[in-house]
Wavefront OBJ file of the C-alpha trace (Angstrom):
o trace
v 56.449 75.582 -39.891
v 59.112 74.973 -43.145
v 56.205 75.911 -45.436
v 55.574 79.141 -43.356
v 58.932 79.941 -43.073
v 59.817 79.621 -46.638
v 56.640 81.656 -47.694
v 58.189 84.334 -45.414
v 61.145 84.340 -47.371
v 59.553 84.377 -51.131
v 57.418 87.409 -49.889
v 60.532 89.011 -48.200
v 58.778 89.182 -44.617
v 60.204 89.071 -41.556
v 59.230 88.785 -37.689
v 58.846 92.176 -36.189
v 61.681 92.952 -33.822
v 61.852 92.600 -30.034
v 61.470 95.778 -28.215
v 64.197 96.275 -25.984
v 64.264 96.835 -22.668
v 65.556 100.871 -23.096
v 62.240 101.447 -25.062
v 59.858 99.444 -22.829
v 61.079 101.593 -20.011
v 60.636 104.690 -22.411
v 57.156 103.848 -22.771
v 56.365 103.162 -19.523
v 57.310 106.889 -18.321
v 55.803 108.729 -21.329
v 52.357 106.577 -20.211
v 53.187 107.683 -16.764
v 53.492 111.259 -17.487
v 50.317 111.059 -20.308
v 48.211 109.316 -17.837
v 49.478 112.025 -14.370
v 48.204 115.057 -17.020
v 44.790 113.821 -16.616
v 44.521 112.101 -13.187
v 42.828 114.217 -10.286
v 41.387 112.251 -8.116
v 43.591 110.486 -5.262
v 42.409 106.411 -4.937
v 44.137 103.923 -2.264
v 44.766 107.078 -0.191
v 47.709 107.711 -2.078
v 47.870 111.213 -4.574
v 48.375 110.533 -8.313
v 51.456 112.266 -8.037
v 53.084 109.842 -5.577
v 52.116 106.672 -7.044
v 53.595 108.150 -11.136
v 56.340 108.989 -9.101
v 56.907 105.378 -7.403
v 56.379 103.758 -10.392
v 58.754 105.765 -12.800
v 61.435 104.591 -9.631
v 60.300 101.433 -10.137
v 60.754 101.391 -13.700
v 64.277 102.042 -13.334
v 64.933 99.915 -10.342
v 62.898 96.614 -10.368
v 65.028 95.402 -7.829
v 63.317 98.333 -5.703
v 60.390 96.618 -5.272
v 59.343 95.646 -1.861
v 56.877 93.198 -0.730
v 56.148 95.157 2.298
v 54.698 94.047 5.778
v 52.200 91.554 3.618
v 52.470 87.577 2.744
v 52.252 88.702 -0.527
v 55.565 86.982 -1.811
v 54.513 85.085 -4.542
v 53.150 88.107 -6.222
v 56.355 90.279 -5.444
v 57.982 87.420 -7.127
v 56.440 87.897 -11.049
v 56.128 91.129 -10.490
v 59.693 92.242 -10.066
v 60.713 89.551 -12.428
v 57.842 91.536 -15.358
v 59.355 94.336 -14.233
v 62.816 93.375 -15.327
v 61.589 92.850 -18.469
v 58.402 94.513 -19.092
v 57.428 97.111 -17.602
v 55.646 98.942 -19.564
v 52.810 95.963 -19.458
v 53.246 96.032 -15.417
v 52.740 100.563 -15.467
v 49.586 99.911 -17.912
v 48.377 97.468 -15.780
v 49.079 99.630 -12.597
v 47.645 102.902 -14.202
v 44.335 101.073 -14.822
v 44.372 99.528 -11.652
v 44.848 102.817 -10.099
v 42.362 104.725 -11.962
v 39.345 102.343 -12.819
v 39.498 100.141 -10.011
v 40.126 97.338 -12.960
v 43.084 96.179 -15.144
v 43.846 93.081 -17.384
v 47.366 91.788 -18.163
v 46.840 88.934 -20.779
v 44.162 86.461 -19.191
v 44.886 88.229 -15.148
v 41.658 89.938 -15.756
v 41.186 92.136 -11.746
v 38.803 93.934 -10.187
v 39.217 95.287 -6.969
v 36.852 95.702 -4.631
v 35.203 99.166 -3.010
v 36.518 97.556 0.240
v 40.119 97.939 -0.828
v 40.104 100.719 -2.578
v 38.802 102.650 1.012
v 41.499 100.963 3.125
v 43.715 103.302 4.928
v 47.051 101.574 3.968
v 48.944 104.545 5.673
v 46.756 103.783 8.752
v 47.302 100.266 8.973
v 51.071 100.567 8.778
v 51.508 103.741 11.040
v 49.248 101.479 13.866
v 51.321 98.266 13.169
v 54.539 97.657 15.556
v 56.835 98.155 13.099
v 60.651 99.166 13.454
v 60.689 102.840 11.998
v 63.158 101.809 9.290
v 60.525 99.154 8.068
v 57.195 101.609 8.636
v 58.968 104.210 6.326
v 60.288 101.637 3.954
v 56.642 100.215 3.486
v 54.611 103.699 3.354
v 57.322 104.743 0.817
v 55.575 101.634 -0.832
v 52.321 102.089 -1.114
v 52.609 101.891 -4.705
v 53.808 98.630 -5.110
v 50.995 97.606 -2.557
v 48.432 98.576 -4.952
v 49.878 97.000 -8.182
v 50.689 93.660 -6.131
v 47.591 93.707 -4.448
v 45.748 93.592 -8.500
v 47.991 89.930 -8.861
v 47.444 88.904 -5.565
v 43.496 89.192 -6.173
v 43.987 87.013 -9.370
v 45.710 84.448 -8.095
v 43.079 83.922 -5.108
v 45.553 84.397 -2.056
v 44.467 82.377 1.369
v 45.063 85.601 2.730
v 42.524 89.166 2.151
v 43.792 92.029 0.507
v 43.052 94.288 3.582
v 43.013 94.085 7.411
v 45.635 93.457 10.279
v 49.401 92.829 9.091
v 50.112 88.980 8.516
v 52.625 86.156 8.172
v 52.609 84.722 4.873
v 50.707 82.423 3.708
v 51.488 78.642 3.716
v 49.036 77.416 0.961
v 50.426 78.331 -2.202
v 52.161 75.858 -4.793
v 55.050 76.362 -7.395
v 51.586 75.724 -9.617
v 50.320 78.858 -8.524
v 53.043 81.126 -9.712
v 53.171 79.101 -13.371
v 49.586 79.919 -13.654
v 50.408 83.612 -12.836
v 53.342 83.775 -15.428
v 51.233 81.801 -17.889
v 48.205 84.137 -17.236
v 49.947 87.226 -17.869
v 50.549 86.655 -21.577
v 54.015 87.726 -21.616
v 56.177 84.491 -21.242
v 56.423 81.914 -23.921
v 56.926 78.984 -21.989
v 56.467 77.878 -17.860
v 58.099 75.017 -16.381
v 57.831 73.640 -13.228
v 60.817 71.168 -12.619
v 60.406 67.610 -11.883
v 61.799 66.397 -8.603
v 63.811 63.650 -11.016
v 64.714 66.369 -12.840
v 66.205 68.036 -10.050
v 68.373 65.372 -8.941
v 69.519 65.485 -12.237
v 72.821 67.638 -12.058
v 72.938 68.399 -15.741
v 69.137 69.674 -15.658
v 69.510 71.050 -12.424
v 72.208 73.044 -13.710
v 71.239 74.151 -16.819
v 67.581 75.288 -15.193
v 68.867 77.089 -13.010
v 71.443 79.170 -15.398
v 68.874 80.054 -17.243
v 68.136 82.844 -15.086
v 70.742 84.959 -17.507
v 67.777 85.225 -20.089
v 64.737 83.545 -18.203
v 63.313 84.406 -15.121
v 64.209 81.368 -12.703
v 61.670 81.907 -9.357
v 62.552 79.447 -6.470
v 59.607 78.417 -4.135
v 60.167 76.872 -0.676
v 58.814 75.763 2.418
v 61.999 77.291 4.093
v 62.377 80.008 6.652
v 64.049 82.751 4.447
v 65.540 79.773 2.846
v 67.526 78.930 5.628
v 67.677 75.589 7.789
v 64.230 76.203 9.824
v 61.108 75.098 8.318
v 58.509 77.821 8.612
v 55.921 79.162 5.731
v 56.402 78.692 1.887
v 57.800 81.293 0.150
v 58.761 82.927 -3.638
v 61.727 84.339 -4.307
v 63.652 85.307 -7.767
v 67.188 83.818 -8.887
v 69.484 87.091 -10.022
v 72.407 85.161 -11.292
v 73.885 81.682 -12.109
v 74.211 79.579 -8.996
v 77.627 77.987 -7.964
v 78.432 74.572 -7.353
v 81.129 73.514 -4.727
v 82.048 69.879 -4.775
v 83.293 68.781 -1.090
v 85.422 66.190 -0.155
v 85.256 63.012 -1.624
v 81.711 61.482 -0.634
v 80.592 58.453 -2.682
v 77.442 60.558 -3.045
v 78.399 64.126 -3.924
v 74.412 65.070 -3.870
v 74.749 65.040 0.037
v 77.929 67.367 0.187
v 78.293 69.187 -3.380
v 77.157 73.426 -2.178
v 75.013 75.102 -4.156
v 75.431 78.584 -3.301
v 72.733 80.950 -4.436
v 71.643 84.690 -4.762
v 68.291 85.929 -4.603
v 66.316 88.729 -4.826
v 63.392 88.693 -1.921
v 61.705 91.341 0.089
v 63.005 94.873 -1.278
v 65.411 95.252 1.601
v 67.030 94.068 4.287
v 64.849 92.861 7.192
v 66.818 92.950 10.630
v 65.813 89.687 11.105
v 68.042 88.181 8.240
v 71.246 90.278 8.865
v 73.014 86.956 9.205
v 72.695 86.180 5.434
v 74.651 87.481 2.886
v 73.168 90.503 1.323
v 74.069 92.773 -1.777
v 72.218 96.170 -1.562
v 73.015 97.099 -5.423
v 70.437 93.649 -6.155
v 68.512 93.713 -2.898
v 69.466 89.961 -3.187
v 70.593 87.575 -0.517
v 73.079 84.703 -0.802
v 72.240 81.465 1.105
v 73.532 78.142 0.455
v 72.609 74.713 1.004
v 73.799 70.834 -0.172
v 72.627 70.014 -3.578
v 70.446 67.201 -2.078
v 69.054 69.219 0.307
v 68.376 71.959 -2.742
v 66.409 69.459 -4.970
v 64.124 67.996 -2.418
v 63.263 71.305 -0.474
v 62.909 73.985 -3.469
v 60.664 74.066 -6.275
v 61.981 75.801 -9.419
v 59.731 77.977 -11.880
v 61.725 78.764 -15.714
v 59.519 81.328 -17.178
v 60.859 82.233 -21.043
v 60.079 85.827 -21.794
v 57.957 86.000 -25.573
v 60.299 88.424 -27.779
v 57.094 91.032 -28.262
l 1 2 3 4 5 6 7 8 9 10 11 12 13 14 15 16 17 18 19 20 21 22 23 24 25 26 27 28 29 30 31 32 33 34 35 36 37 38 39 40 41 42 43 44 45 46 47 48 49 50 51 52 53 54 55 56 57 58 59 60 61 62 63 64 65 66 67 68 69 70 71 72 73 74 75 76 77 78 79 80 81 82 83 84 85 86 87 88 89 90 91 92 93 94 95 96 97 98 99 100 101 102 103 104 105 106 107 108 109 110 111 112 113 114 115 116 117 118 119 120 121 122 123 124 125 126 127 128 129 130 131 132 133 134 135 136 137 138 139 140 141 142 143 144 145 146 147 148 149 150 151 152 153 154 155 156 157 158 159 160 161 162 163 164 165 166 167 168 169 170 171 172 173 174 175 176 177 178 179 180 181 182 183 184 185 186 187 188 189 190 191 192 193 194 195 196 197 198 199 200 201 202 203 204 205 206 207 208 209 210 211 212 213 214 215 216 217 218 219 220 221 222 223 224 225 226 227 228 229 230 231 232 233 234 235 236 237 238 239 240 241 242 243 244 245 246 247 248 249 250 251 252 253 254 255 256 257 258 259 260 261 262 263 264 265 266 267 268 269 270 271 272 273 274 275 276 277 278 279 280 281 282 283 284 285 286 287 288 289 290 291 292 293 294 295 296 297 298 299 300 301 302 303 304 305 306 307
């Protein structure tokens, strides 16, 4: 690496610049608009128009994004977090997806089948018993359905891609969203923490504020991350956690709070009104004894490549 570097600096070289985030999201509408000049034909039931115009939304407002009424968590998780920070790879990859039936983001290499692309999303939500406030969120979705759907075929979900509205899934490991980071191309480095590492305050702490640069995903067997055990489940971190010593317990692992705020879901379900929620983030606060943190939640770090 010193001879490399030095050779860079006899021939006056230097490592092209990041793209920031202002031009990524510049890029990603003039595709959009390019690529809505030439597309005709409606796919997914959904008109070319609507899905350019969900996606130049989304562009603006990862934080938008919403699961929906499928267990597709894990791949709402990487997605919004790409989004954040590229998404002009996430519109390519959801303009090809859209058009060919096909797309490839680094090694996620998709192909969806005739089967999915001739479900009647619309259909299937307008049949479901859904609140009206969560029907209209979801068809107002369909977008996002379509892209996720492209991750959720790559990283082999228990669940099918169409068919009745489910729960999530309980199968899927913290392993399976480093592989999807890692697949994608765009992230330099995926960790999955140690449990020791966990316990480990100073690690624990300084994983977790990572989330200022990184993109920090927290997986967990936890009902909406609260006290009742119920289905695994991906969400993203949205800012540094806080730490609340209590007391004076020999071990402050059992008592020390960590209070944290994540983004999940899109919006508010009805069935979570008790948790703290911010609609600017669509992010939820929960919070729960550092013990209790570090043997019931898995923690992704996924470092973004400068490119």
């Amino acid at each position: 690496m010193d001879i490399i570097k030095s050779l860079k600096q006899l021939a006056d070289w230097d490592d092209p610049p990041a793209v920031s985030i202002d031009q990524r999201r510049a890029g990603a509408k003039a595709a959009i608009e390019g690529w809505l000049r030439t597309q005709t034909v409606t796919q997914y039931k959904l008109a070319p128009d609507k899905f350019a115009e969900r996606l130049r939304f989304l562009v603006d407002s990862p934080h938008a994004l919403r699961q929906g009424a499928y267990g597709w968590c894990l791949s709402a998780a990487f997605m919004q977090s790409a989004l954040c920070r590229f998404p002009d790879e996430i519109v390519k990859f959801g303009l090809d997806l859209y058009t060919n039936g096909e797309a490839v983001l680094g090694d996620i290499d998709v192909t969806m089948s005739d089967a999915f692309r001739a479900f009647d999303y619309p259909a299937e939500i307008q049949a479901a018993d859904l609140p009206p406030r969560n029907r209209d969120l979801y068809l107002a979705a369909h977008a996002d359905w379509v892209v996720m759907a492209g991750f959720q075929e790559d990283v082999s979900s228990l669940v099918t891609l169409t068919g009745a509205i489910h729960d999530p899934p309980g199968g899927f490991t913290a392993g399976t969203l480093v592989d999807l980071f890692q697949d994608s191309g765009l992230y330099a480095d995926v960790t999955d923490m140690w449990l020791a590492d966990k316990r480990d305050r100073q690690k624990l702490v300084e994983a977790l504020n990572k989330c200022r640069t990184h993109d920090v995903c927290l997986v967990s067997d936890m009902n909406r991350f609260g006290p009742a055990a119920s289905v695994r489940h991906a969400v993203r971190l949205v800012a540094p956690p806080v730490f609340t010593a209590n007391g004076n317990s020999g071990n402050p692992a059992d008592t020390e709070t960590i209070t944290f705020q994540y983004w999940s879901w899109g919006f508010q379900p009805s069935g979570a009104e008790g948790l703290p929620f911010d609609p600017e983030r669509n992010a939820f606060t929960f919070s729960m004894t550092r013990r209790q943190f570090a043997a019931n939640v898995d923690i992704v770090v996924a470092e973004p490549k400068p490119i």
